[in-house]
TORMIKOL-160212 format. One record per atom (N, C-alpha, C): x, z, y; residue in three letters. Coordinates in steps of 0.2 Angstrom, whole numbers, plus 5000, padded with zeros to 4 digits. Atoms other than C-alpha are relative to their C-alpha. Last residue first. Example, Ala and Ser with C-alpha at 12.3 -4.5 7.8 and 13.67 -1.06 7.14 Angstrom:
// residues 2
499649994994Ser/506850364995Ser/499650035005Ser/500450004994Ala/506250394978Ala/500450005006Ala/
//
This chain:
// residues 277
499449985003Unk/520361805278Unk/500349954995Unk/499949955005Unk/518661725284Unk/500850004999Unk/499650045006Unk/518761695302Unk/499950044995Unk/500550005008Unk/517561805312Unk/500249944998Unk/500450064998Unk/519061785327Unk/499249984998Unk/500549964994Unk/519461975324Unk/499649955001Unk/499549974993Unk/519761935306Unk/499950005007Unk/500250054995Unk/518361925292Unk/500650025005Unk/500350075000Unk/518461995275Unk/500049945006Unk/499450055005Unk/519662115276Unk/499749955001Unk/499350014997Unk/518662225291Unk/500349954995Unk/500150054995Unk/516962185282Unk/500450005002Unk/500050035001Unk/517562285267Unk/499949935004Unk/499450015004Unk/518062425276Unk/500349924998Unk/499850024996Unk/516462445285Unk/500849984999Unk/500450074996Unk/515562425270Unk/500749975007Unk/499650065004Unk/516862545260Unk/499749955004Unk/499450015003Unk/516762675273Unk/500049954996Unk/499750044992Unk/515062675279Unk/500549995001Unk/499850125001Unk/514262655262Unk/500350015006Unk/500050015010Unk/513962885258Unk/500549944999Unk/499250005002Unk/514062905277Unk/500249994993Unk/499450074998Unk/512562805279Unk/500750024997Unk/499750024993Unk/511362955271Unk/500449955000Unk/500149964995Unk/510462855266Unk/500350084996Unk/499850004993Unk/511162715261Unk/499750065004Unk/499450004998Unk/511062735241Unk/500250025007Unk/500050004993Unk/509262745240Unk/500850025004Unk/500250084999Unk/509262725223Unk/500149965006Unk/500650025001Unk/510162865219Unk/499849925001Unk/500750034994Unk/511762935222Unk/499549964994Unk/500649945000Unk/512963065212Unk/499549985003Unk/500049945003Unk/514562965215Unk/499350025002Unk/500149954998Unk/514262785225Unk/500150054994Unk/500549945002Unk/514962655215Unk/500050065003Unk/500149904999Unk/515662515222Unk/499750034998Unk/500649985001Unk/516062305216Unk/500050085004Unk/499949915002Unk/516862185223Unk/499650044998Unk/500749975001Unk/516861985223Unk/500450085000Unk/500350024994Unk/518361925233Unk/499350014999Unk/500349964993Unk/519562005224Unk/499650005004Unk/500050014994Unk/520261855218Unk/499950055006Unk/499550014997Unk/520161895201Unk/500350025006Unk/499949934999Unk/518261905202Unk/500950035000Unk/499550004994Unk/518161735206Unk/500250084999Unk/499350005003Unk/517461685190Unk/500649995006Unk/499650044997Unk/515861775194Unk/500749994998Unk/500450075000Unk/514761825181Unk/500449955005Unk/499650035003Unk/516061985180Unk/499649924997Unk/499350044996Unk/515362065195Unk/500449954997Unk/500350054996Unk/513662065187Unk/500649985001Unk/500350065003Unk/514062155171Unk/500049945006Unk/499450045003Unk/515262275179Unk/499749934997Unk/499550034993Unk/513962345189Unk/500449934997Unk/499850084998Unk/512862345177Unk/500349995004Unk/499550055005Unk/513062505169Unk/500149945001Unk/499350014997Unk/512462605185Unk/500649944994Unk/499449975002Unk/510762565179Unk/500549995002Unk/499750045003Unk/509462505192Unk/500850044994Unk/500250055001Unk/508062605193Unk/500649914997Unk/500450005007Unk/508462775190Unk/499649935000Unk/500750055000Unk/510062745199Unk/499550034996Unk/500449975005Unk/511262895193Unk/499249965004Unk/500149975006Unk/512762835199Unk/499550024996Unk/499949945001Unk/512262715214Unk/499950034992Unk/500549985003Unk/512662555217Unk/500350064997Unk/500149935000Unk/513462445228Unk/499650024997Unk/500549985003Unk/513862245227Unk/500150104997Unk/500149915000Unk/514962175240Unk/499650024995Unk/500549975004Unk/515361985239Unk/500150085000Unk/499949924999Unk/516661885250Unk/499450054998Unk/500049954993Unk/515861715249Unk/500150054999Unk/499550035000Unk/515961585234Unk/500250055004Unk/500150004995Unk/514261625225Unk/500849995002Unk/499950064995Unk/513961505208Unk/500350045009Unk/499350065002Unk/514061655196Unk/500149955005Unk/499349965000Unk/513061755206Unk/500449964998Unk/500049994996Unk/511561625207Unk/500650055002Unk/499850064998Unk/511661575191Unk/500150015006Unk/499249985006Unk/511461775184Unk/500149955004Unk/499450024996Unk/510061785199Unk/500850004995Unk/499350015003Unk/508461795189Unk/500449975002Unk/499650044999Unk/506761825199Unk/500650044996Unk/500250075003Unk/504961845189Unk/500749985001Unk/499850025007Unk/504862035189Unk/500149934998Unk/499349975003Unk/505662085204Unk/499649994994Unk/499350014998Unk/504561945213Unk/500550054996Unk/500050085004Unk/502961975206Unk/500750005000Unk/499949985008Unk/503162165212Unk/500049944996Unk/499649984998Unk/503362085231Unk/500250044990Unk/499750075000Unk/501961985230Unk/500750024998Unk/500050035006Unk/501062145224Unk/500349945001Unk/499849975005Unk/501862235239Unk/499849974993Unk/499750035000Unk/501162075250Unk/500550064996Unk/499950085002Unk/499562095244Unk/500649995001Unk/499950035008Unk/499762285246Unk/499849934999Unk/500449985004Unk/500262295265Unk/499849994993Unk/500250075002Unk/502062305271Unk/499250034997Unk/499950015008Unk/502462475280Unk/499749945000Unk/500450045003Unk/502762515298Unk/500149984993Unk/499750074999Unk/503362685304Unk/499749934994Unk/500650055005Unk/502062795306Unk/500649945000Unk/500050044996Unk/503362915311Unk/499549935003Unk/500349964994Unk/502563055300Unk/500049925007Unk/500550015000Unk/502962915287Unk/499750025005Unk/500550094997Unk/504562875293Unk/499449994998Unk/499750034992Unk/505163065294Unk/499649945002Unk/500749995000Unk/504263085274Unk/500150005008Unk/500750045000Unk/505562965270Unk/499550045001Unk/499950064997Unk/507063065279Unk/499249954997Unk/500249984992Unk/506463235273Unk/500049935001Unk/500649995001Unk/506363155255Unk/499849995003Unk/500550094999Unk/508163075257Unk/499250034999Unk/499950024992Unk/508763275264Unk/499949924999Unk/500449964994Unk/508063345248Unk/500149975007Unk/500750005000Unk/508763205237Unk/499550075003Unk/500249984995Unk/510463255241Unk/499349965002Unk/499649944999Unk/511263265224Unk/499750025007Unk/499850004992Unk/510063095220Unk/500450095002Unk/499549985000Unk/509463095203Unk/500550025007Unk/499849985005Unk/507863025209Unk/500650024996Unk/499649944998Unk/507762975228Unk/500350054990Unk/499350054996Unk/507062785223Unk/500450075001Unk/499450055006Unk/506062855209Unk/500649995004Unk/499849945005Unk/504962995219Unk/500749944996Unk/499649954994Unk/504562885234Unk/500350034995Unk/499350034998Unk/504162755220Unk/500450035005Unk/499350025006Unk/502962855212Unk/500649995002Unk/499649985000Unk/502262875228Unk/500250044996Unk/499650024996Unk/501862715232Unk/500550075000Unk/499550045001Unk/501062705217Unk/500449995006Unk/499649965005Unk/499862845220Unk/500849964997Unk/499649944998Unk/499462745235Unk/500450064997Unk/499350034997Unk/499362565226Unk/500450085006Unk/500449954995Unk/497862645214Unk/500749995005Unk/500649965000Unk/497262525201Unk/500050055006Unk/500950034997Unk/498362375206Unk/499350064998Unk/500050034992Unk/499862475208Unk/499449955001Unk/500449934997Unk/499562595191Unk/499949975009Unk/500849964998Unk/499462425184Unk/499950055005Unk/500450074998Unk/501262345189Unk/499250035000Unk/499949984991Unk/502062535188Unk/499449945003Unk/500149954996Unk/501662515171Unk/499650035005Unk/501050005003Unk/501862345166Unk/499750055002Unk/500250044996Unk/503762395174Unk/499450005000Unk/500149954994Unk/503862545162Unk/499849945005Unk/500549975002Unk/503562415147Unk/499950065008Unk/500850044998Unk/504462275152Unk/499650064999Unk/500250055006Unk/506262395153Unk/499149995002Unk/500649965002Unk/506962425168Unk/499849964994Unk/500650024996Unk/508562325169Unk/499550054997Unk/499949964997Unk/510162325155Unk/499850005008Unk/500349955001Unk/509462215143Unk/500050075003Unk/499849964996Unk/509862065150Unk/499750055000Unk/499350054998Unk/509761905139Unk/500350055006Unk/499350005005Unk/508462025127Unk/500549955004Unk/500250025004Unk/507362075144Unk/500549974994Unk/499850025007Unk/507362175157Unk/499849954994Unk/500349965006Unk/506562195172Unk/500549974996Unk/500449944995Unk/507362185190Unk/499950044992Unk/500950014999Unk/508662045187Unk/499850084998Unk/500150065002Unk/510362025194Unk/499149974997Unk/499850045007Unk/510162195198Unk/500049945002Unk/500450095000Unk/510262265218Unk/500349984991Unk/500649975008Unk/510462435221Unk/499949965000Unk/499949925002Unk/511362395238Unk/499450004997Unk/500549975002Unk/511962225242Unk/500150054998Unk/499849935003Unk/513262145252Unk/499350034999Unk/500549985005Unk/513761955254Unk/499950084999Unk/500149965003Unk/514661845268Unk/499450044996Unk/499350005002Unk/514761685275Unk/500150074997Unk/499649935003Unk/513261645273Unk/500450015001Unk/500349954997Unk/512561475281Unk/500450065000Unk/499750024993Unk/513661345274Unk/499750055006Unk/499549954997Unk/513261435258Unk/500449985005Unk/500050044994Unk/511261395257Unk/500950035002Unk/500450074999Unk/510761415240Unk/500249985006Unk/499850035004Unk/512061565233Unk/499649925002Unk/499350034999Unk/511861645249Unk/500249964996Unk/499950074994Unk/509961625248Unk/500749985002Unk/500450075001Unk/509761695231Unk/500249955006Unk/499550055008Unk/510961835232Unk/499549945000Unk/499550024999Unk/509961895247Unk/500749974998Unk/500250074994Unk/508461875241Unk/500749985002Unk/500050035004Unk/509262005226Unk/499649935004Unk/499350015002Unk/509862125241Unk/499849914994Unk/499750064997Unk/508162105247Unk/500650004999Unk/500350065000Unk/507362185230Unk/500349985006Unk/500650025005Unk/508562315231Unk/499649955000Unk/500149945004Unk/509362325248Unk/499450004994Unk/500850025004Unk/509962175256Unk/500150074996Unk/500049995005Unk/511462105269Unk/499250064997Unk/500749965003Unk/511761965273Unk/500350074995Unk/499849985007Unk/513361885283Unk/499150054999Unk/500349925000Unk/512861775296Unk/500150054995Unk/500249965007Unk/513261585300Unk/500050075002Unk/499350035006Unk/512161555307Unk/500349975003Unk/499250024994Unk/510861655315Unk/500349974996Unk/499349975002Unk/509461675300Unk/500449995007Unk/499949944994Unk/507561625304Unk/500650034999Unk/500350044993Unk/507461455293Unk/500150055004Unk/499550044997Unk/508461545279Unk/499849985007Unk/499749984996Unk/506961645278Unk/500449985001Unk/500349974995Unk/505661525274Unk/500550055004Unk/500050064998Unk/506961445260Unk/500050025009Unk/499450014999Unk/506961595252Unk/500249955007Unk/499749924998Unk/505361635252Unk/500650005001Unk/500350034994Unk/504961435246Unk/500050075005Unk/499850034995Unk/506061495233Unk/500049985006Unk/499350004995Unk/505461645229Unk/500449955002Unk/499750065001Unk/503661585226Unk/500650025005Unk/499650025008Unk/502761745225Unk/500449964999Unk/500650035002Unk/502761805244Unk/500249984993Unk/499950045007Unk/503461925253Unk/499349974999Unk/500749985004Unk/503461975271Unk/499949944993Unk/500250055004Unk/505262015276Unk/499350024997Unk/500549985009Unk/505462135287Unk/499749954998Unk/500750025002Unk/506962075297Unk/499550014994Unk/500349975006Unk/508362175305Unk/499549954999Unk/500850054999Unk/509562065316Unk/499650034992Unk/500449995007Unk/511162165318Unk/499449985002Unk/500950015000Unk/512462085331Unk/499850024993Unk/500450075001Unk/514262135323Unk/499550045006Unk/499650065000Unk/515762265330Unk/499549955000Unk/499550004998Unk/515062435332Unk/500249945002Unk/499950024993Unk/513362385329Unk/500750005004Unk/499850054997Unk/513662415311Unk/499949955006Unk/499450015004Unk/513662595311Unk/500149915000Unk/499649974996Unk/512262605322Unk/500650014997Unk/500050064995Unk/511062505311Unk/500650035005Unk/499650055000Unk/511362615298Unk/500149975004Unk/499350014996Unk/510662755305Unk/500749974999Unk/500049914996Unk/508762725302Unk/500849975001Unk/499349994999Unk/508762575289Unk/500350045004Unk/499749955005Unk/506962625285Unk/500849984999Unk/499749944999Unk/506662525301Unk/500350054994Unk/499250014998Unk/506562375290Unk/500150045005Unk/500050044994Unk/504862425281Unk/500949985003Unk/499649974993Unk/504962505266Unk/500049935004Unk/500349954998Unk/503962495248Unk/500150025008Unk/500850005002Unk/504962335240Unk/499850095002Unk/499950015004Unk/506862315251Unk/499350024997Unk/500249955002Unk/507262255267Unk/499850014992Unk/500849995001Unk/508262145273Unk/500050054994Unk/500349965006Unk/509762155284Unk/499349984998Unk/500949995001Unk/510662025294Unk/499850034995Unk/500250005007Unk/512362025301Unk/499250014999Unk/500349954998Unk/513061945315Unk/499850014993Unk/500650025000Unk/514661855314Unk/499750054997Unk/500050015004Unk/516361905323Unk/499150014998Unk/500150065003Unk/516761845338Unk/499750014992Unk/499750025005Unk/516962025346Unk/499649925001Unk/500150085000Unk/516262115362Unk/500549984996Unk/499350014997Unk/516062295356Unk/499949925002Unk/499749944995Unk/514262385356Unk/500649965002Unk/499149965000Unk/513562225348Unk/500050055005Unk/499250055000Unk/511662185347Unk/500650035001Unk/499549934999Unk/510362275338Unk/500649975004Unk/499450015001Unk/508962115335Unk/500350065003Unk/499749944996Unk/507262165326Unk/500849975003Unk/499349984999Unk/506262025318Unk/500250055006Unk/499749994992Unk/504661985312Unk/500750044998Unk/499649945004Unk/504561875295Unk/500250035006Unk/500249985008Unk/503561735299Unk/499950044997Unk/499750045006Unk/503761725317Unk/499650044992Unk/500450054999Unk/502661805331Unk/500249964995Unk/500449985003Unk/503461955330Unk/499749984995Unk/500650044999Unk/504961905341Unk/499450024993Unk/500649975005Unk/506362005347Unk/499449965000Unk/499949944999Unk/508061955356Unk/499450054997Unk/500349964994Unk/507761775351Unk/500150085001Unk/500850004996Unk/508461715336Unk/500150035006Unk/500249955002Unk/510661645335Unk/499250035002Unk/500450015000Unk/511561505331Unk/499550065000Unk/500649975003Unk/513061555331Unk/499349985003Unk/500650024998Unk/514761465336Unk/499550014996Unk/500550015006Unk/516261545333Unk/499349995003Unk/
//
């Protein structure tokens, strides 16, 4: 299988990138995580060692910008390919964008917390509604710290092990782990209210994951079934959906929660060769 693959780490691009390479020697393609609005692409923590087993992992902290296309576009151009994506919350919904835009590239899909759109509105009512968004949108241009940890507070919320995801976020701030600054959080808040993926699920053709947690407080768990059934492959098995029990927004942490259906998933989808199934 021939990969076109980045540099073993480079900063100096667009969107810097982190590579994890394989523990086993396999043929199968590498995967690529991005990140999701308020966190850097370390806050993947001990995910990355669950899929090092078998893939190359290529973290990259996406720096938004308003014009999801040309966002899109911009990351495609740094991808290994082909490569399976996968995206958490707002990067989940990039990376429904770009699989469905580039699928010679992609060959697989897995998102965590990811709506087809962010806010709501009468053609998809089930999304934050405009009013709470508007909200969060002001209280982030009048004080972007206090808004930051709003959203520390919203992504753990419901969560049955929301004291052990607090620890863990309040880990990568002691760590000074790296954050996006607010111009590109406000680029980043445009973006979940401006992008619509219904066209873009229905058209995606590649082994599809979509996870989400039971008691989101951002994405309601009732959409699950909404999304999966935009596609007309759902039949086929080939789109999927999962529901964590009792999780939050922050679904992956802990890992063990996704480390069985992911890795699960990934086994059927691709064979040792990284052929798809």
């Amino acid at each position: 299988m021939l990969v076109t693959f980045p540099p073993q780490k480079d900063s100096s691009q667009q969107h810097p990138q982190t590579v994890y390479p394989q523990i086993t020697s396999t043929q199968l393609p590498p995967i690529v995580l991005l990140n999701g609005w308020g966190m850097a692409g370390n806050a993947w923590g001990s995910f990355i060692p669950v899929l090092q087993q078998q893939h190359d992992v290529v973290v990259i902290d996406v720096v938004y910008s308003e014009d999801a296309d040309a966002l899109c576009h911009n990351l495609h151009q740094q991808l290994p390919k082909p490569c399976v994506l996968i995206g958490w919350s707002l990067g989940g919904m990039l990376a429904t964008k770009i699989t469905a835009r580039y699928p010679e590239s992609i060959v697989g899909l897995i998102t965590l917390a990811s709506n087809a759109q962010f806010v709501a509105d009468s053609d998809w009512p089930d999304a934050m509604s405009a009013d709470v968004f508007d909200a969060f949108f002001y209280l982030f241009t009048s004080n972007p710290d206090k808004a930051l940890q709003r959203f520390s507070h919203l992504v753990v919320q419901g969560d049955t092990q929301r004291r052990e995801q607090k620890q863990y976020l309040q880990s990568l701030t002691e760590a000074k782990t790296p954050t996006v600054n607010p111009p590109e959080l406000m680029a980043g808040l445009v973006l979940l209210r401006d992008i619509k993926n219904q066209t873009a699920l229905k058209n995606i053709r590649c082994p599809s994951l979509h996870c989400f947690g039971e008691n989101d407080a951002l994405v309601p768990i009732k959409v699950a079934d909404k999304i999966r059934s935009l596609n007309d492959m759902i039949q086929s098995d080939i789109i999927q959906n999962y529901m964590i029990p009792e999780s939050s927004h922050l679904l992956h942490a802990p890992v063990n929660r996704i480390e069985k259906q992911i890795t699960k998933f990934l086994a059927r989808a691709f064979n040792p060769q990284g052929k798809l199934q």
